[in-house]
Every structure is written in structure tokens, then in C-alpha cells.
OpenMM code with the backbone's topology and positions (N, CA, C; nanometers):
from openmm import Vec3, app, unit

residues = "UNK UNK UNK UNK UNK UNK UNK UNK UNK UNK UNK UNK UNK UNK UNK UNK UNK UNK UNK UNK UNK UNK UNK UNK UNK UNK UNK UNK UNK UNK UNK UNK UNK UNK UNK UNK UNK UNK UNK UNK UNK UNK UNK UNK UNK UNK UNK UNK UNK UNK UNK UNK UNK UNK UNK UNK UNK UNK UNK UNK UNK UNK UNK UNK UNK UNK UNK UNK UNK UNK UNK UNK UNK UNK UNK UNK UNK UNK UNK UNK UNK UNK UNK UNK UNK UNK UNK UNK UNK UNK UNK UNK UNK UNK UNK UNK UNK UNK UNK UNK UNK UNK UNK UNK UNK UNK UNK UNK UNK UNK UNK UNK UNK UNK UNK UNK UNK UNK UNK".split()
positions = [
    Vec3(10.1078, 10.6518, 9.9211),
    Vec3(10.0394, 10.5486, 9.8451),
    Vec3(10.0178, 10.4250, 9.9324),
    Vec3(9.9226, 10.3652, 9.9146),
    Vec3(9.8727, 10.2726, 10.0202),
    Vec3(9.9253, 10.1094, 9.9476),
    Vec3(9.9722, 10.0454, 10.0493),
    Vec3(10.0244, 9.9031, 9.9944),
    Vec3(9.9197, 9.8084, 10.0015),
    Vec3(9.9333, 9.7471, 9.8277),
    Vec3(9.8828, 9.6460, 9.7942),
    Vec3(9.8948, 9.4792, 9.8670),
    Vec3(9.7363, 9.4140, 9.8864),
    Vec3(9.7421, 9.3101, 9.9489),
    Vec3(9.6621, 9.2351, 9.8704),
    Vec3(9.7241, 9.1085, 9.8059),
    Vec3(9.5935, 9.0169, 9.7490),
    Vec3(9.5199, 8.9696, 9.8366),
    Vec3(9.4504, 8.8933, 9.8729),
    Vec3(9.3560, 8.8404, 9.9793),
    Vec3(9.2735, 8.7104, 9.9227),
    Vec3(9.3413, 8.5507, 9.9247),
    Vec3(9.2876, 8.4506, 9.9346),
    Vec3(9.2356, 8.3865, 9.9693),
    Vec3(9.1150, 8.3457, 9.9994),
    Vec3(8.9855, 8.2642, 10.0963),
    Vec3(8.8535, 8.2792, 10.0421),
    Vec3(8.7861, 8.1494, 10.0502),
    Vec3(8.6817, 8.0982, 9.9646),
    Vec3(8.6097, 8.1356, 10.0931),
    Vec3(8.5774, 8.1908, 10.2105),
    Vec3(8.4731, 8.1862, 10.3075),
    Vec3(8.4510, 8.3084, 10.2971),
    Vec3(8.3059, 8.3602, 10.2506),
    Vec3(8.3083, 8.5185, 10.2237),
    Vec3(8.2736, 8.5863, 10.3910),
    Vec3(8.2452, 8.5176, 10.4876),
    Vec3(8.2778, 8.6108, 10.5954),
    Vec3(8.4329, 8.6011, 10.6364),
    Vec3(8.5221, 8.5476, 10.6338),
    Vec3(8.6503, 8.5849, 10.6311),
    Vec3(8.6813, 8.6801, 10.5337),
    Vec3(8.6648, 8.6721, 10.4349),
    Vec3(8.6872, 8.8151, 10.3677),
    Vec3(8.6340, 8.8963, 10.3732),
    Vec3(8.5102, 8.9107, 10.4143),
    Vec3(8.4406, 9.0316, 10.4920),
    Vec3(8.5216, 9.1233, 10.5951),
    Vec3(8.5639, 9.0094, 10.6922),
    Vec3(8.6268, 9.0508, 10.8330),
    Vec3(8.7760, 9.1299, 10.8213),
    Vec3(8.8268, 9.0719, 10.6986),
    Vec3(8.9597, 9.1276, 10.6518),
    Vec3(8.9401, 9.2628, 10.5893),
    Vec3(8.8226, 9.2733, 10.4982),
    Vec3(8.7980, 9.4216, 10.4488),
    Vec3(8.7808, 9.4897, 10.5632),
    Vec3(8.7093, 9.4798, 10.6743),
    Vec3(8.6516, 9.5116, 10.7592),
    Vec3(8.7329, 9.5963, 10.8125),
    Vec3(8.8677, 9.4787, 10.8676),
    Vec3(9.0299, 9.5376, 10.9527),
    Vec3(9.1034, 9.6125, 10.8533),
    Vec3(9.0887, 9.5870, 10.7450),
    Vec3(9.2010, 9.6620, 10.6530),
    Vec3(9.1926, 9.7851, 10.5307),
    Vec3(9.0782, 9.7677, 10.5324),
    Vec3(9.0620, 9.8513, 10.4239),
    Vec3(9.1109, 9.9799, 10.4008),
    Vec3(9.0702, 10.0325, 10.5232),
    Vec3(9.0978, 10.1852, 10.5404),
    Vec3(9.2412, 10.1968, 10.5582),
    Vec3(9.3631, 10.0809, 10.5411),
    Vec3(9.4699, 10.1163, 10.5588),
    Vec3(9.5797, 10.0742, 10.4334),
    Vec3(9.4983, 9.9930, 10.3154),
    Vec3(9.5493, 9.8702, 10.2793),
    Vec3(9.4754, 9.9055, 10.1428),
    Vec3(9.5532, 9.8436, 10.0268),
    Vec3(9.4539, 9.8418, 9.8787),
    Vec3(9.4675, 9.6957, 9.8623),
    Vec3(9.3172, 9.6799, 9.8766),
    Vec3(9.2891, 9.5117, 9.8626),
    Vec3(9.2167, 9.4543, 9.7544),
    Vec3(9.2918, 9.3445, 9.7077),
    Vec3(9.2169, 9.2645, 9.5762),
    Vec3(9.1617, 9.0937, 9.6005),
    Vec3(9.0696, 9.0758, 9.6728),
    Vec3(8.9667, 8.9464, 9.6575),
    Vec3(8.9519, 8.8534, 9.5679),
    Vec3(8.9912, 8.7267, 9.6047),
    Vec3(8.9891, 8.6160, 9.5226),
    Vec3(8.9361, 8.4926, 9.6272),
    Vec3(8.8438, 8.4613, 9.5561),
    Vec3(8.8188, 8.2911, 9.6429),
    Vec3(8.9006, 8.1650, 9.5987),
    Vec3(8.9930, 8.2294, 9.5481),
    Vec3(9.1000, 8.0736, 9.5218),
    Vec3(9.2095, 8.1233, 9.4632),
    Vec3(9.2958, 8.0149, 9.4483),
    Vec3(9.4967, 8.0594, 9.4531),
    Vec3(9.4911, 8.0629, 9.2946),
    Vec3(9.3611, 8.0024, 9.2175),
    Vec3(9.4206, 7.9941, 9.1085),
    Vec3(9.3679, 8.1231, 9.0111),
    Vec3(9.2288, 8.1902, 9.0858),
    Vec3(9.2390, 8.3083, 9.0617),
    Vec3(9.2962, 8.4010, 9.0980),
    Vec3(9.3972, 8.3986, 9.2175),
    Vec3(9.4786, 8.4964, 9.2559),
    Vec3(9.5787, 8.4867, 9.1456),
    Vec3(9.6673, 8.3741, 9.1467),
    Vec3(9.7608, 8.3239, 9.0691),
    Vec3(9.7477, 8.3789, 8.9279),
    Vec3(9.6464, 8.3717, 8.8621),
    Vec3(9.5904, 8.4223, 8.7163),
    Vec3(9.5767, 8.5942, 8.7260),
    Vec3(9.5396, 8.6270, 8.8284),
    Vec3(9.5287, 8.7891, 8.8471),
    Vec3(9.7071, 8.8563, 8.8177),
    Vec3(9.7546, 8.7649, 8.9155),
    Vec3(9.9268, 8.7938, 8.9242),
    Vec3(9.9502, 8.8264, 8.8033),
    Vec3(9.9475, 8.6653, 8.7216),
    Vec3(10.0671, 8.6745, 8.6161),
    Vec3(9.9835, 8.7238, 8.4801),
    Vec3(9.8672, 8.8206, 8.5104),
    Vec3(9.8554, 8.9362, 8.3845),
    Vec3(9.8906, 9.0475, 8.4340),
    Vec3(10.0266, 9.0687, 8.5029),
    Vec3(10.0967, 9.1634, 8.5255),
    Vec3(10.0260, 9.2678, 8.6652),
    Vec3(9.9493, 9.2284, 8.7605),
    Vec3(9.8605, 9.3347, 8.8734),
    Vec3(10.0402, 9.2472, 8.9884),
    Vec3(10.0505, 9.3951, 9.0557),
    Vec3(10.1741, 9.3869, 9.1150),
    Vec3(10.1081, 9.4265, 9.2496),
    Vec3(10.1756, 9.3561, 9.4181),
    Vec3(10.0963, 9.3391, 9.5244),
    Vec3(10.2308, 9.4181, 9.5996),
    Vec3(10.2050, 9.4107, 9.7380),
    Vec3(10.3575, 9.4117, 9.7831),
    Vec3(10.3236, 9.2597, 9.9363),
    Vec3(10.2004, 9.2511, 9.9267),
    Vec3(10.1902, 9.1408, 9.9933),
    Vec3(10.0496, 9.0252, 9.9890),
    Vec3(10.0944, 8.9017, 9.9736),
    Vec3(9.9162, 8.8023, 9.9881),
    Vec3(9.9199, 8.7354, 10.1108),
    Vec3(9.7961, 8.7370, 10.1839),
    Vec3(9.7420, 8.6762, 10.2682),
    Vec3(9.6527, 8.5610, 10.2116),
    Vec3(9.7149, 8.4170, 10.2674),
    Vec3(9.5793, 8.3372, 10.1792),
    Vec3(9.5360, 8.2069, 10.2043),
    Vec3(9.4576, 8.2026, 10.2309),
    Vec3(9.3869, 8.0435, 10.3254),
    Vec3(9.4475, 7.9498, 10.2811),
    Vec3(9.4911, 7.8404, 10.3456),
    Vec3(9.5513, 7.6828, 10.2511),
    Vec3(9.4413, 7.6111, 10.2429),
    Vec3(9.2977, 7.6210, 10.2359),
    Vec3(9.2178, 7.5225, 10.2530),
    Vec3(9.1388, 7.5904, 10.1404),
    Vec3(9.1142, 7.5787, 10.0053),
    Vec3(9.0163, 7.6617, 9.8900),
    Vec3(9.0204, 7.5246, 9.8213),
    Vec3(8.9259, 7.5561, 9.6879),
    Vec3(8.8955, 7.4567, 9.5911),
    Vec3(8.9726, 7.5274, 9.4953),
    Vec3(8.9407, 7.4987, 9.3527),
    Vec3(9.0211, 7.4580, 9.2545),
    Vec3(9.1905, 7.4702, 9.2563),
    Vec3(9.2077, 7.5850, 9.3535),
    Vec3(9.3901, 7.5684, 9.3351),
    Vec3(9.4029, 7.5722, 9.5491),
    Vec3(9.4730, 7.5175, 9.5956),
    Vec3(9.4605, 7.5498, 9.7831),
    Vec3(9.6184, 7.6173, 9.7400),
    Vec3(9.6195, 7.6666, 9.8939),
    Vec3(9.7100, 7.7880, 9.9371),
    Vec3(9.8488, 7.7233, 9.9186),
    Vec3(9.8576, 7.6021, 9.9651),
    Vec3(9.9630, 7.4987, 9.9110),
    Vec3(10.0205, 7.5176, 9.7753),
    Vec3(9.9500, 7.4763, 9.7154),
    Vec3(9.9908, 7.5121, 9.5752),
    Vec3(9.9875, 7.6794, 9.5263),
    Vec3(9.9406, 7.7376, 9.5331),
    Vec3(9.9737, 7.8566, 9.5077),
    Vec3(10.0945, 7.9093, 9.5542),
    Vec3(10.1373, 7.8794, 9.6787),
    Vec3(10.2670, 7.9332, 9.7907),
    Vec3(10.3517, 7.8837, 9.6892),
    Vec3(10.3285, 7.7162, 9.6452),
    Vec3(10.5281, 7.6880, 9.5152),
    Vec3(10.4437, 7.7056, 9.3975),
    Vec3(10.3625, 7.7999, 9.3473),
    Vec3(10.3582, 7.8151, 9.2490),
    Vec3(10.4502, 7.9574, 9.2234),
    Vec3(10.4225, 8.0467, 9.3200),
    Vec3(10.4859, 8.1596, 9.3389),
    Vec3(10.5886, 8.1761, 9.3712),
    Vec3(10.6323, 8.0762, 9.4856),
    Vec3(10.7781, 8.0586, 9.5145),
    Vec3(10.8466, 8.0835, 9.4473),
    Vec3(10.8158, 7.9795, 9.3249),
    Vec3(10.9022, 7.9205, 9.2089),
    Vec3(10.8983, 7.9764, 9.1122),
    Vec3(10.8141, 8.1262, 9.0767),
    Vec3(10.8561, 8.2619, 8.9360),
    Vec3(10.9019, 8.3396, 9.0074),
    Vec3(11.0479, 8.3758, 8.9408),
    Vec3(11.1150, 8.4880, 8.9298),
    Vec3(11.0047, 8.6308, 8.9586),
    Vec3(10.9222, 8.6123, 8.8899),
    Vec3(10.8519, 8.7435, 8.8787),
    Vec3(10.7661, 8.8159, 9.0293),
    Vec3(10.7848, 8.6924, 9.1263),
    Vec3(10.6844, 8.7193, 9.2585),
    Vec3(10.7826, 8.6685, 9.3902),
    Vec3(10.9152, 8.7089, 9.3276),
    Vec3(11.0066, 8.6566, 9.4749),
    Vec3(11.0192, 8.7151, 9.5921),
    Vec3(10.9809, 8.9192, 9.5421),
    Vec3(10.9577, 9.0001, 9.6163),
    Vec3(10.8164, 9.0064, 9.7276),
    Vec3(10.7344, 8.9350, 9.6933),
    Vec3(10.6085, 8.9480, 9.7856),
    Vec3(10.6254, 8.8243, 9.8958),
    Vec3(10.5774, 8.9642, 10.0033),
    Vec3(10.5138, 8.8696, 10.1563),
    Vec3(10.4293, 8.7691, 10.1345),
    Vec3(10.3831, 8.6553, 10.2048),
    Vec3(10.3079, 8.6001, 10.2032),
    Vec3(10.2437, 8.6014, 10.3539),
    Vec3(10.1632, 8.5699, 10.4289),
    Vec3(10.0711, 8.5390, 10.5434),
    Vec3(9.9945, 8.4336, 10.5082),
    Vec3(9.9926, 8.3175, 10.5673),
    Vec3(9.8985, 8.1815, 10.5711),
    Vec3(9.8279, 8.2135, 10.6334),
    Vec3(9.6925, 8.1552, 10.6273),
    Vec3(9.5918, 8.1604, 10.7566),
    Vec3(9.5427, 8.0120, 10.7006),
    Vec3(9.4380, 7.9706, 10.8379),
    Vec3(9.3830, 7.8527, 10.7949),
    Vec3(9.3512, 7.8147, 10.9396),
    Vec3(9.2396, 7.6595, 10.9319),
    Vec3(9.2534, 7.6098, 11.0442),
    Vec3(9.2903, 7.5642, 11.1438),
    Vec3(9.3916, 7.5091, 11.0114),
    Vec3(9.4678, 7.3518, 11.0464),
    Vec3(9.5546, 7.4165, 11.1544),
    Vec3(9.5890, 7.2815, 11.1988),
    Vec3(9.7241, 7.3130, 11.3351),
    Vec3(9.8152, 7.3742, 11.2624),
    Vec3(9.9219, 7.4274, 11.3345),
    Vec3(10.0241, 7.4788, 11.2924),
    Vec3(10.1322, 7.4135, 11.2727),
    Vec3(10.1384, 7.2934, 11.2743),
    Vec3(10.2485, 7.1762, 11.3103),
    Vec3(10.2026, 7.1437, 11.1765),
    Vec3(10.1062, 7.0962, 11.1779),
    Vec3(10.0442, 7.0363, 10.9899),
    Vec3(10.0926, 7.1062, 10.8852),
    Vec3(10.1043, 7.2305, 10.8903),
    Vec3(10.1443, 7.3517, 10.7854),
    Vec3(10.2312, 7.3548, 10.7863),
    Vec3(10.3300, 7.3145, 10.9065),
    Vec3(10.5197, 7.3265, 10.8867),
    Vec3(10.5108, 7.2199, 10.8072),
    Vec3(10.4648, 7.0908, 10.8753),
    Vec3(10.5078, 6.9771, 10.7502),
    Vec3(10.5225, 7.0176, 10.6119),
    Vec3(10.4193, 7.0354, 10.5703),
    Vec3(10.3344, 7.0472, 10.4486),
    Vec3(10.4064, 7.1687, 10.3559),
    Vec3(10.4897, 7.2336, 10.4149),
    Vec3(10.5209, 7.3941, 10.3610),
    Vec3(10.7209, 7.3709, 10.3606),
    Vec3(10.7405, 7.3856, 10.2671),
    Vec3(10.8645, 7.3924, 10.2496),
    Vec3(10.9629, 7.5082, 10.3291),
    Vec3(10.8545, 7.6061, 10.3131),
    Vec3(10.9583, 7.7190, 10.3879),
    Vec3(10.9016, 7.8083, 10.4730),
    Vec3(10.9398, 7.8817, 10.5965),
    Vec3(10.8661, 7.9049, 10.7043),
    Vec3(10.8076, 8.0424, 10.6352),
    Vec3(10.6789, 8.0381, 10.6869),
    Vec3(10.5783, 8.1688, 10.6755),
    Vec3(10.4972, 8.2357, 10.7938),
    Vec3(10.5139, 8.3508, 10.7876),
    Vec3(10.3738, 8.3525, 10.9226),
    Vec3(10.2276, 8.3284, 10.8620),
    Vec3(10.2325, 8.2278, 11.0173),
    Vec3(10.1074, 8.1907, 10.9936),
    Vec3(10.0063, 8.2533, 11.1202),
    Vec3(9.8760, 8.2459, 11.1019),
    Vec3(9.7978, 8.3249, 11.1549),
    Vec3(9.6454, 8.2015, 11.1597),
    Vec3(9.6214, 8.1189, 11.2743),
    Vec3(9.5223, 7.9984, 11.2836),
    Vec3(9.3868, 8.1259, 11.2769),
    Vec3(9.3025, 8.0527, 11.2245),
    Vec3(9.1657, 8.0588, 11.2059),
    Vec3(9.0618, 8.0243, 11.3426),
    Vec3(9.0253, 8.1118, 11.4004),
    Vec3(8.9433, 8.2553, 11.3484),
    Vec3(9.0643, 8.3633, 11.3638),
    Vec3(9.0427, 8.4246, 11.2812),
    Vec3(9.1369, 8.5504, 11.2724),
    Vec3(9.1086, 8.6345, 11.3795),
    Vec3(9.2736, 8.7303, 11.4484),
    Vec3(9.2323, 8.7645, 11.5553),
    Vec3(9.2942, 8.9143, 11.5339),
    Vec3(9.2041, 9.0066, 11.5006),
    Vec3(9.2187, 9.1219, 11.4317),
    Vec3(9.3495, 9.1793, 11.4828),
    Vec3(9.4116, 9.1923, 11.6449),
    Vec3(9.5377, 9.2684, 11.6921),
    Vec3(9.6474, 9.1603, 11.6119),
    Vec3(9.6291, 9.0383, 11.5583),
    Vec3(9.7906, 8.9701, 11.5347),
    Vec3(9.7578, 8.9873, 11.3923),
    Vec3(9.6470, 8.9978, 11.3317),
    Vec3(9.6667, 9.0369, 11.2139),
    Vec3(9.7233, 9.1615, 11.1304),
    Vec3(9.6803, 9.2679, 11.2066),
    Vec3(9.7599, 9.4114, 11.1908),
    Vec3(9.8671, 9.3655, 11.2097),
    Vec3(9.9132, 9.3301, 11.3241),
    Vec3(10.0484, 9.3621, 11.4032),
    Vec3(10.1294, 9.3111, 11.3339),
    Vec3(10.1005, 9.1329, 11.2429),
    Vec3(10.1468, 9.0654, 11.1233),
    Vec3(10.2046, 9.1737, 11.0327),
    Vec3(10.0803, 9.2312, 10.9277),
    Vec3(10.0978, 9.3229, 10.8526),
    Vec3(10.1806, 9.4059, 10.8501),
    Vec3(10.1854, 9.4936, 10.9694),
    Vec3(10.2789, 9.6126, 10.9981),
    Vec3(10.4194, 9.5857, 11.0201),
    Vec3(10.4584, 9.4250, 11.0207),
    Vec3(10.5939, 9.4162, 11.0866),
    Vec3(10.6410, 9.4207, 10.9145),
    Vec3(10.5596, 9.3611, 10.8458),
    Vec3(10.5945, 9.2810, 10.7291),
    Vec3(10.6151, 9.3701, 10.6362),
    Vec3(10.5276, 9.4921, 10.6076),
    Vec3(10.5294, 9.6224, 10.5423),
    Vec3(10.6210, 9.7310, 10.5639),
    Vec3(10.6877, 9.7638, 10.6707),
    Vec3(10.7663, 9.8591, 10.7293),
    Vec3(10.8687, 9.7875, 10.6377),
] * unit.nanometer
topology = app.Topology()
chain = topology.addChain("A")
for resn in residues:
    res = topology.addResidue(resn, chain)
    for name in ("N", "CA", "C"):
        topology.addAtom(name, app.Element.getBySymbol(name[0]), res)
């Protein structure tokens, strides 16, 4: 059975590029924002990992990361950041360490991400 990945980012060629790398290995569910991911979650759709931009509109990756943090119900899932920003900005900003993965995505650290995280 193939492991579930939500997939957060409002730039539809980044999510292009991610179907692109993953599909054929990965069951993936598309959202352009944390607060439709977030809403997908908690009507019960179960992941075993989200990848998800900190830079979206109505909910950013920020808030989604302690929204999830913080239910019981999603303590078990990976997370992967991606984004522009420096990587120093995102430690600030992030309570607890995540891999992160800077923007443009670079298809070998993105697998290689995945695969450490899934095994």
C-alpha cells in the first residue's frame, strides 16, 4: 500500500513538480492552503506525512504546523517545510525543528527527505 502525503502550496507549478517526482511512488492529496489541508484532516482523511509551503493565503504553513502540533489526533504525522525564506527565518519563527527543504525544490533532497522519513 502506498503512503499517504498531503501536499500544501498555493503555486500550482510547485505542485505540479511534486506530482511530477512523486506520484508514481506516493498517494497524494492537493491543497492550496493549510486551512484547506487542515479542514481535509479533521473530517477524519488520515496521511502518514505533509509537505507544506509557509508562505499561502488564508491559513500559512506557520499556522497550520501549531495547529497540528497541538491535536492529539495528528501527533503521528511527518511534516516537511518548504518555502523561500532563509532557513534561519524559519528556525526563528518555528517552535520545533523540521526538515526543511528552500525553494526551488531540488527533486534528489526531496526523495531522499521522503524516504528517510517513511522507512
Amino acid at each position: 500500500m502506498k503512503k499517504r502525503i498531503l501536499i500544501l502550496d498555493d503555486e500550482p507549478t510547485n505542485r505540479a513538480l511534486i506530482i511530477h517526482l512523486l506520484s508514481r511512488d506516493y498517494e497524494l492529496f492537493l491543497f492550496e492552503d493549510g486551512l484547506q489541508g487542515l479542514t481535509w484532516l479533521e473530517s477524519g482523511n488520515k496521511v502518514d506525512l505533509v509537505i507544506t509551503d509557509l508562505e499561502m493565503p488564508k491559513m500559512d504553513g506557520f499556522e497550520f504546523i501549531s495547529r497540528v502540533s497541538n491535536d492529539p489526533r495528528f501527533q503521528n504525522i511527518g511534516m516537511v517545510l518548504t518555502s523561500s525564506l532563509e532557513e534561519e527565518e524559519v528556525s526563528k519563527r518555528l517552535k520545533c525543528k523540521r526538515p526543511y527543504l528552500q525553494k526551488p525544490l531540488e527533486p534528489f533532497m526531496l526523495k531522499s527527505t521522503l524516504s528517510e522519513m517513511l522507512e
